[in-house]
ZAMIKE-110547 format. One record per residue (C-alpha): residue number from 1; x, y, z. Coordinates in steps of 0.25 Angstrom, whole numbers, plus 5000, padded with zeros to 4 digits. Layout:
@gunu=NUM px=X py=Y pz=Z
...
//
This chain:
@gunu=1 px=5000 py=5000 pz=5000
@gunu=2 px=5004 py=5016 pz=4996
@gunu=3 px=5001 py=5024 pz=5004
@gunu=4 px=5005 py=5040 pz=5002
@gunu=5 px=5007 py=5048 pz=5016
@gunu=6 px=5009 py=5062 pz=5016
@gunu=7 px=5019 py=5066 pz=5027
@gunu=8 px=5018 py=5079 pz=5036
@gunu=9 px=5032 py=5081 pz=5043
@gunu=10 px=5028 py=5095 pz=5048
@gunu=11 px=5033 py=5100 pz=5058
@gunu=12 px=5043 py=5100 pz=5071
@gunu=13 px=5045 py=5084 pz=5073
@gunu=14 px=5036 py=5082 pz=5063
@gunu=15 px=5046 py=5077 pz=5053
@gunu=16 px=5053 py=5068 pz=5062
@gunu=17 px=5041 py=5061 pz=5069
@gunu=18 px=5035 py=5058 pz=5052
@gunu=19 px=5049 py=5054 pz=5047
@gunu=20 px=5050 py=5043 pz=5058
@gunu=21 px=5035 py=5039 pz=5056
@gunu=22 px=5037 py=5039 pz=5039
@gunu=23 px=5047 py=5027 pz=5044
@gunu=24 px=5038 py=5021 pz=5052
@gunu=25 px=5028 py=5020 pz=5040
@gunu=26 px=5039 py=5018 pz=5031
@gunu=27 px=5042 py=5004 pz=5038
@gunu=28 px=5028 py=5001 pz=5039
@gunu=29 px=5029 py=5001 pz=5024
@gunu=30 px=5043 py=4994 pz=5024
@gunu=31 px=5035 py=4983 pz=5031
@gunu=32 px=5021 py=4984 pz=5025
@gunu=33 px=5026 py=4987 pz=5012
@gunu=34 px=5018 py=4998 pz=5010
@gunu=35 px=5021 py=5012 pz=5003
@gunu=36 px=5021 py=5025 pz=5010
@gunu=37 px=5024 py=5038 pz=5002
@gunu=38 px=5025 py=5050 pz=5009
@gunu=39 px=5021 py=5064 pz=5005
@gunu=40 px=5027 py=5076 pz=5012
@gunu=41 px=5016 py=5088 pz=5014
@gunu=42 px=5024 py=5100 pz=5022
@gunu=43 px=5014 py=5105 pz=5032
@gunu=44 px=5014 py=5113 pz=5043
@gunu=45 px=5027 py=5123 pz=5049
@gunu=46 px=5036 py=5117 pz=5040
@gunu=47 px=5024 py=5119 pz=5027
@gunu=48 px=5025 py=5135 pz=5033
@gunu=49 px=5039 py=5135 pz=5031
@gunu=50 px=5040 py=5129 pz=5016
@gunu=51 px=5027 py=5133 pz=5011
@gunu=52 px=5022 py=5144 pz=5020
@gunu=53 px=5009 py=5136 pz=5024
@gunu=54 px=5006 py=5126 pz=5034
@gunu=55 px=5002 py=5116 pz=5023
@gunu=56 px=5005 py=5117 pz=5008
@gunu=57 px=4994 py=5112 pz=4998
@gunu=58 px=5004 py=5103 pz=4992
@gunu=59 px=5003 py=5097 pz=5007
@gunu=60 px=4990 py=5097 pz=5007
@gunu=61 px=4991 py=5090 pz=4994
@gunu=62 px=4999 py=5079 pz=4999
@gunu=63 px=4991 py=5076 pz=5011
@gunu=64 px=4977 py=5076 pz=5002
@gunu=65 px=4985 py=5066 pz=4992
@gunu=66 px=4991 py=5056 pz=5003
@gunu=67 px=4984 py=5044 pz=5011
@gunu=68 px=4988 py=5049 pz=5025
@gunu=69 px=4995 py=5061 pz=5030
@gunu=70 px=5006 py=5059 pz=5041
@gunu=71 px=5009 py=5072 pz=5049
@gunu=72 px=5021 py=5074 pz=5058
@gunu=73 px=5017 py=5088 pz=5067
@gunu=74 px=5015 py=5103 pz=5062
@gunu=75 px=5018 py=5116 pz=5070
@gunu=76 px=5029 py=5123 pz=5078
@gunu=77 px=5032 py=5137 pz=5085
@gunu=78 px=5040 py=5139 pz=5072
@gunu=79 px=5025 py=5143 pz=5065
@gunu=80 px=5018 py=5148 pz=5077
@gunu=81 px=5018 py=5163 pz=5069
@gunu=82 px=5010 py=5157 pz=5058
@gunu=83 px=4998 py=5163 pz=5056
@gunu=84 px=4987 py=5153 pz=5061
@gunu=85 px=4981 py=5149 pz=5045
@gunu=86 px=4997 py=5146 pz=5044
@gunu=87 px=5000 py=5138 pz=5055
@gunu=88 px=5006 py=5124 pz=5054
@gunu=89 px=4994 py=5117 pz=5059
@gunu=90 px=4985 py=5124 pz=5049
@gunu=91 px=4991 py=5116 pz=5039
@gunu=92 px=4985 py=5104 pz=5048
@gunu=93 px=4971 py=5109 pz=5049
@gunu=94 px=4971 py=5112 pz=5034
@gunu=95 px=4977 py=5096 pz=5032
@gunu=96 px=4966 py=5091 pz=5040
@gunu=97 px=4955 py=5098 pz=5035
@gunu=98 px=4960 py=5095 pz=5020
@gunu=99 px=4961 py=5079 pz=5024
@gunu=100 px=4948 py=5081 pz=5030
@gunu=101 px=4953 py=5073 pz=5041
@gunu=102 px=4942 py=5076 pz=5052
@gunu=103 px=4945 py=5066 pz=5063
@gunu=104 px=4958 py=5066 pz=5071
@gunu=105 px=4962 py=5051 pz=5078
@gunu=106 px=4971 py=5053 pz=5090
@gunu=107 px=4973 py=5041 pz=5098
@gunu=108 px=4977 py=5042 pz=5113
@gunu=109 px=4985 py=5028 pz=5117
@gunu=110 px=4995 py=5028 pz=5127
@gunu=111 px=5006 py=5019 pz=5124
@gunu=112 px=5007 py=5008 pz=5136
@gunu=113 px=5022 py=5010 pz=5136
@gunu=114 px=5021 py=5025 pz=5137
@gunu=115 px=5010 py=5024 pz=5149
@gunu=116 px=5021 py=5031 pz=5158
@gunu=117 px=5020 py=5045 pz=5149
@gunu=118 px=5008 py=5045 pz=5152
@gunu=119 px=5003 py=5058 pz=5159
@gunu=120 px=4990 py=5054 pz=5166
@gunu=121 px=4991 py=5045 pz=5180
@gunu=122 px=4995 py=5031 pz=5180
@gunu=123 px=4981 py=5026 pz=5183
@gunu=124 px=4977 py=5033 pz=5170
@gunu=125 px=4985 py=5029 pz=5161
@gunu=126 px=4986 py=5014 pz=5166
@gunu=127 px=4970 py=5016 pz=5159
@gunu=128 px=4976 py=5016 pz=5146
@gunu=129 px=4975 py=5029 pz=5137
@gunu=130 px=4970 py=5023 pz=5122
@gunu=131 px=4957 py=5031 pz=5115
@gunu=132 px=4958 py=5043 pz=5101
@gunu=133 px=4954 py=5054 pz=5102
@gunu=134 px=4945 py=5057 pz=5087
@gunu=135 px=4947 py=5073 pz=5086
@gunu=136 px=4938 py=5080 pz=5074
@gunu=137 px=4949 py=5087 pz=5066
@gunu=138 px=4945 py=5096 pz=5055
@gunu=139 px=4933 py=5105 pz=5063
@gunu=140 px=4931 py=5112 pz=5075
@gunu=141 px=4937 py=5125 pz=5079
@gunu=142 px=4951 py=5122 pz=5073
@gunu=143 px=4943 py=5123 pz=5060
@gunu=144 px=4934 py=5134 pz=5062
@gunu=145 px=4935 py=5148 pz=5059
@gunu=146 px=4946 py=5156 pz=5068
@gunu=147 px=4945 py=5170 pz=5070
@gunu=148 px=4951 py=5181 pz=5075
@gunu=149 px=4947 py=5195 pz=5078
@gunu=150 px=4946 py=5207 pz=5085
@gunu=151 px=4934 py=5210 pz=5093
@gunu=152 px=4932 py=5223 pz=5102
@gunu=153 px=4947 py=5225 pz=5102
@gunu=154 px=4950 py=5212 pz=5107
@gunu=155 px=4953 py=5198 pz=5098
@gunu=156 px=4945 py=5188 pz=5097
@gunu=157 px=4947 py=5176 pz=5091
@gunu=158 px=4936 py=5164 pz=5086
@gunu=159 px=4938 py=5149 pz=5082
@gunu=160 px=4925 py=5143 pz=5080
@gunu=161 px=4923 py=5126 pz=5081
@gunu=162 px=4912 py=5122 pz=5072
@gunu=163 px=4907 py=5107 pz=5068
@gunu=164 px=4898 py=5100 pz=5060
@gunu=165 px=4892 py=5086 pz=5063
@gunu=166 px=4899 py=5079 pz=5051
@gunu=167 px=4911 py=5084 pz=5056
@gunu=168 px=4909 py=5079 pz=5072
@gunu=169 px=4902 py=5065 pz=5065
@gunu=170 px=4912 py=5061 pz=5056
@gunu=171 px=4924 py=5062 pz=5067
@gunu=172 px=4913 py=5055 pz=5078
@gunu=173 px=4911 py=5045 pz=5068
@gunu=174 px=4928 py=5043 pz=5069
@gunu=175 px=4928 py=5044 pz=5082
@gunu=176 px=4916 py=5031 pz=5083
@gunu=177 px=4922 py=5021 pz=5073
@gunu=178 px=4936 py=5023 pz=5080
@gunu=179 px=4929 py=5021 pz=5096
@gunu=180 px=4923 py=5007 pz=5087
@gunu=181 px=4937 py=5003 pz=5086
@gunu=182 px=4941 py=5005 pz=5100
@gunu=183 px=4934 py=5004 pz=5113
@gunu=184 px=4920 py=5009 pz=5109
@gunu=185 px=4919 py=5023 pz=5115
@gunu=186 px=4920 py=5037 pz=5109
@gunu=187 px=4921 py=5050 pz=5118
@gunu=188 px=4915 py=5062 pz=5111
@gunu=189 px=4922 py=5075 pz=5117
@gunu=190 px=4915 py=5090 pz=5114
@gunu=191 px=4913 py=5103 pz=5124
@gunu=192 px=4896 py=5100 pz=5122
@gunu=193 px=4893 py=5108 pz=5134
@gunu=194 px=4900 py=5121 pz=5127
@gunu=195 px=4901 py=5119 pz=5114
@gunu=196 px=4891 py=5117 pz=5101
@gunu=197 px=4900 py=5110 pz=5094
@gunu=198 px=4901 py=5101 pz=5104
@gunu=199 px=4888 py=5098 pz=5105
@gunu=200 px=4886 py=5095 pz=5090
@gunu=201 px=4898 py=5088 pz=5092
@gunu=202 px=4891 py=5081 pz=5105
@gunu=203 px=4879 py=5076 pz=5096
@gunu=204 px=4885 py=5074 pz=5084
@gunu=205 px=4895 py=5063 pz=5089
@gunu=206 px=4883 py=5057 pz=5098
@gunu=207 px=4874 py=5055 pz=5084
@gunu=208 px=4888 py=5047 pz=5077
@gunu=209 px=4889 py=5039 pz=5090
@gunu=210 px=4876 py=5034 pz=5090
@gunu=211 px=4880 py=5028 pz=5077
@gunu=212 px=4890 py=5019 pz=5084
@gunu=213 px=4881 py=5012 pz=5097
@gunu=214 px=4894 py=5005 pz=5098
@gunu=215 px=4902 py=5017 pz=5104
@gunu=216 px=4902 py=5023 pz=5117
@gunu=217 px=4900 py=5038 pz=5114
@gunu=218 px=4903 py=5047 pz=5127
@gunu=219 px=4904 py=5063 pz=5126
@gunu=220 px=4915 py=5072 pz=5135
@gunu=221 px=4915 py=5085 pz=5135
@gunu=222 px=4931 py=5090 pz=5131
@gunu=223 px=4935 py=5095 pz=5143
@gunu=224 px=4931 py=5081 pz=5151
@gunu=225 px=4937 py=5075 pz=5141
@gunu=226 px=4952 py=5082 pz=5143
@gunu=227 px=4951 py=5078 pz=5158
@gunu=228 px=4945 py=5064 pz=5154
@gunu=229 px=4957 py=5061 pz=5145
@gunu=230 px=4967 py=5063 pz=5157
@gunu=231 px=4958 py=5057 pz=5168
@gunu=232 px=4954 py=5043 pz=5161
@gunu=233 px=4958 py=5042 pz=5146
@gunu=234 px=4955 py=5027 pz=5147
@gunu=235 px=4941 py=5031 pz=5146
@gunu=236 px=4942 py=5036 pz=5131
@gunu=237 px=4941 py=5026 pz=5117
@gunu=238 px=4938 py=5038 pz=5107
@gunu=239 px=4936 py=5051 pz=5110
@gunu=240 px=4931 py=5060 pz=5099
@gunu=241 px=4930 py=5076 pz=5099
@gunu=242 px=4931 py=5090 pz=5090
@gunu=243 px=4944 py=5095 pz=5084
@gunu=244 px=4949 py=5105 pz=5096
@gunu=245 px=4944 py=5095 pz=5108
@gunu=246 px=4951 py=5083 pz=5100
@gunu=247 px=4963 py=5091 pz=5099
@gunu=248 px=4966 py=5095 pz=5114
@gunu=249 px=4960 py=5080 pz=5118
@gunu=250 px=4970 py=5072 pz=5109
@gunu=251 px=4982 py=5079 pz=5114
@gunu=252 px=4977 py=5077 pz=5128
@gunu=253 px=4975 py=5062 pz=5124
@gunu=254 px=4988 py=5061 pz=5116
@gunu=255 px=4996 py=5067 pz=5130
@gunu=256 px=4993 py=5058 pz=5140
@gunu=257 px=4995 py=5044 pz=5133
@gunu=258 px=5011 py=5051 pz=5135
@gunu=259 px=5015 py=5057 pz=5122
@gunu=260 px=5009 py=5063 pz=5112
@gunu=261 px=5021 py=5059 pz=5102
@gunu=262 px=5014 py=5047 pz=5103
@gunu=263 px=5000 py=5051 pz=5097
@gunu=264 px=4997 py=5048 pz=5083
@gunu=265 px=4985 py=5055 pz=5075
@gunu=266 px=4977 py=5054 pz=5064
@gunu=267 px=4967 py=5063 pz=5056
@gunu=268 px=4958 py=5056 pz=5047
@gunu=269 px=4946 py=5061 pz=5038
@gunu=270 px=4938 py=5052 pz=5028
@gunu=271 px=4945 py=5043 pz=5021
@gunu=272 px=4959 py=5036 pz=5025
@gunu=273 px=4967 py=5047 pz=5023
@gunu=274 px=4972 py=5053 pz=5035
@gunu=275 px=4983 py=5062 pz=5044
@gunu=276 px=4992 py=5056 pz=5054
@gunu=277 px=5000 py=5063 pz=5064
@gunu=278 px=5005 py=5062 pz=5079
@gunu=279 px=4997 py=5072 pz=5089
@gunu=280 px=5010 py=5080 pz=5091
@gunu=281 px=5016 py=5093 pz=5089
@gunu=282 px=5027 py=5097 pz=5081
@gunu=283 px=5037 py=5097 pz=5092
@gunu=284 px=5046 py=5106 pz=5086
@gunu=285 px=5055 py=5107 pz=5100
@gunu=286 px=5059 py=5093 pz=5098
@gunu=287 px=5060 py=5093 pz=5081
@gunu=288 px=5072 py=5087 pz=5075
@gunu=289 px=5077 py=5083 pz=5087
@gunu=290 px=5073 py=5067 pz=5086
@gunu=291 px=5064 py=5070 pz=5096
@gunu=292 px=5052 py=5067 pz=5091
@gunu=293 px=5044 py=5055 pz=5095
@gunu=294 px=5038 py=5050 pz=5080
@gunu=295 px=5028 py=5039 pz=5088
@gunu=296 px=5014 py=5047 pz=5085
@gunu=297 px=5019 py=5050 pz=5072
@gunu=298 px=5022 py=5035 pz=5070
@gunu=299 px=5008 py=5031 pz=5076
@gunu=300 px=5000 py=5043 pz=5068
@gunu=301 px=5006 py=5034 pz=5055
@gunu=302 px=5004 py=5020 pz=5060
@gunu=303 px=4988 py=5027 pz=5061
@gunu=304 px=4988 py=5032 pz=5045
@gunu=305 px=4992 py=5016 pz=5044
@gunu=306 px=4979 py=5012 pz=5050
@gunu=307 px=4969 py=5023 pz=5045
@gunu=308 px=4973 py=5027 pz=5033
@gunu=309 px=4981 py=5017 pz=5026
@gunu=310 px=4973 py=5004 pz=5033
@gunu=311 px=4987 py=4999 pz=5037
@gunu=312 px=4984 py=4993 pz=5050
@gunu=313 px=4995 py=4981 pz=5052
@gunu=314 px=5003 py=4994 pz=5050
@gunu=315 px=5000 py=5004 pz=5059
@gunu=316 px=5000 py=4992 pz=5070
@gunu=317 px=5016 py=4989 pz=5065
@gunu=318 px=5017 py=5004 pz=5068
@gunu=319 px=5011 py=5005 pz=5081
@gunu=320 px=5017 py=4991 pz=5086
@gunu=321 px=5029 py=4998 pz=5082
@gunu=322 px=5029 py=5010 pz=5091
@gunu=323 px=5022 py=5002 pz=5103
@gunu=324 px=5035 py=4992 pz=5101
@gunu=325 px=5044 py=5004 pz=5102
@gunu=326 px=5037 py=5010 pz=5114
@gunu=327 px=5038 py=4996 pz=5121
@gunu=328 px=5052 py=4996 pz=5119
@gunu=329 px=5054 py=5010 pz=5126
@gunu=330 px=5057 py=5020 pz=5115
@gunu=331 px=5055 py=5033 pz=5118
@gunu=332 px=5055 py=5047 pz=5111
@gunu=333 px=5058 py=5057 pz=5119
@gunu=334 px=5043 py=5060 pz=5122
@gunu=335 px=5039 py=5047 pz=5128
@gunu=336 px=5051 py=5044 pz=5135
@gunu=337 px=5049 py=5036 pz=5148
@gunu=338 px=5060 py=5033 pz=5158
@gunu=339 px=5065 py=5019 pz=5152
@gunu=340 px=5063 py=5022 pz=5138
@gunu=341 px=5071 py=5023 pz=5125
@gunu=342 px=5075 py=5038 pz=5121
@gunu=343 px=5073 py=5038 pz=5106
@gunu=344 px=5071 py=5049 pz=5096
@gunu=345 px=5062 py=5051 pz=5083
@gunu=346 px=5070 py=5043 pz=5074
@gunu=347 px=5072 py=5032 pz=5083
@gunu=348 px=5058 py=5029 pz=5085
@gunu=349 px=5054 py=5030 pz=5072
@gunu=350 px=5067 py=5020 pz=5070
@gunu=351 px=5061 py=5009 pz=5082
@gunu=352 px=5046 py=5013 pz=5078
@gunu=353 px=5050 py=5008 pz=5063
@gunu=354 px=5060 py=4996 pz=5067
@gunu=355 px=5047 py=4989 pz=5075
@gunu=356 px=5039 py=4991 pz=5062
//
């Protein structure tokens, strides 16, 4: 199988953390016998710097053209003077709502062999931390209209969040097939006690989970949900929500299974074709340094494996791979534990790739 993957190295570590991860696919293929072509597409700080916008149409061009993007991680200080429409993580918002890619998959899963990184109290964790988090992706108030102006001699700024119920239906249908395969429950989070959205977004998921008797639906307002996710993560399978509420949640989630190098991510719309990526930022403190810990990124791919390309004896090899690694004590910098394995970028891309 042929399969063409356009390849974002963006910004700060985001080169390292993709080369390691193009030679993790790259043995897959070795071993498999597949073919992967990559695609650069520039985008983001270092897209501003050659081409003077966040994301060229040429990008855009290549990402429409491929079967799966892979993204490393945009941003950086280095841009913060960009005006807002020119901002590195524009050019994401515009790639995502190009793709069409509505629904956001972060899965939450602590590592047994990381368990000591763990934040929350022993008792917690000992629980076990494994649900996703399903996050509406392309509405809400990061897509609606911002204004600033001045009123009465004093600035006043407006960002409005909007939603329709094809919108909210089509994630909550995502978010019910996934709870399907897993433990049966999905956890709606919304603000219904303050905010119209909300409560379309309240009845709206209600109505799709009557479709699936099968599935136990239960709603949280957000700010119960932030505490809930610290006091008993056990509790949760899938938990679905709007675009700003999924945003803050995920990273909440992504923190306390110990790392968020560790977190991969998909975006997917209709269709196969999706974008893959770790949760984490661009790092630039540590760039270039072979500091990096490339696992998320290494995950995000060994996810368009599963959902995209429908290569699932595959994406098992890769995350076998990275739970063998882990058994054996390796460590980046990130997840180090007393005992462990001090290793940088290239290294665990090397062990990660040896084990495929």
């Amino acid at each position: 199988m042929n399969k063409t993957i356009a390849v974002i190295r963006g910004d700060g570590i985001g080169p390292e953390i993709v080369g390691e991860t193009l030679g993790v696919l790259d043995a897959v293929a070795q071993k498999s016998g597949h073919t992967f072509t990559y695609r650069e597409a520039p985008m983001g700080g270092c897209a501003i710097d050659e081409f003077g916008v966040p994301l060229p149409d040429s990008s855009l061009e290549t990402c429409l053209a491929s079967d799966s993007v892979l993204l490393g991680a945009v941003g950086g200080p280095k841009w913060d003077a960009q005006p807002s429409a020119n901002r590195p993580e524009r050019g994401l918002l515009k790639l995502r709502e190009a793709m069409g890619l509505y629904t956001n998959v972060r899965p939450a899963r602590m590592f047994s062999d990381l368990s000591a990184a763990c934040p929350l109290r022993e008792d917690i964790a000992a629980r076990g931390i494994d649900f996703v988090v399903v996050r509406e992706l392309i509405g809400g108030v990061y897509f609606g209209q911002h204004t600033t102006e001045t009123v009465g001699g004093e600035q006043k700024a407006v960002d409005i969040m909007s939603y329709t119920e094809h919108e909210i239906r089509r994630v909550a249908h995502v978010a019910f097939q996934m709870a399907r395969k897993r433990r049966g429950r999905v956890t709606s989070i919304d603000k219904a006690n303050v905010l119209d959205t909300s409560r379309l977004w309240r009845r709206t998921v209600t109505a799709v989970g009557e479709e699936y008797p099968d599935v136990e639906l239960l709603h949280m307002y957000v700010d119960n949900a932030a505490m809930q996710i610290v006091r008993d993560p056990s509790q949760f399978d899938v938990i679905v929500t709007e675009n700003l509420f999924g945003d803050i949640l995920s990273d909440e989630a992504s923190q306390i299974t110990g790392s968020i190098g560790m977190i991969p991510s998909s975006s997917m719309g209709e269709g196969a074709r999706g974008m893959y990526e770790p949760i984490h930022g661009s790092a630039p403190d540590i760039a270039g340094q072979d500091k990096a810990n490339p696992i998320g990124t290494v995950l995000a791919a060994a996810m368009m494996l599963r959902y995209s390309f429908d290569m699932a004896a595959e994406a098992d090899a890769v995350e076998a791979a990275v739970d063998a690694v882990l058994k054996e004590g390796w460590r980046c910098g990130d997840i180090m534990q007393g005992g462990g394995k001090l290793v940088g970028c290239r290294e665990m891309g090397r062990l990660i790739r040896e084990h495929i």
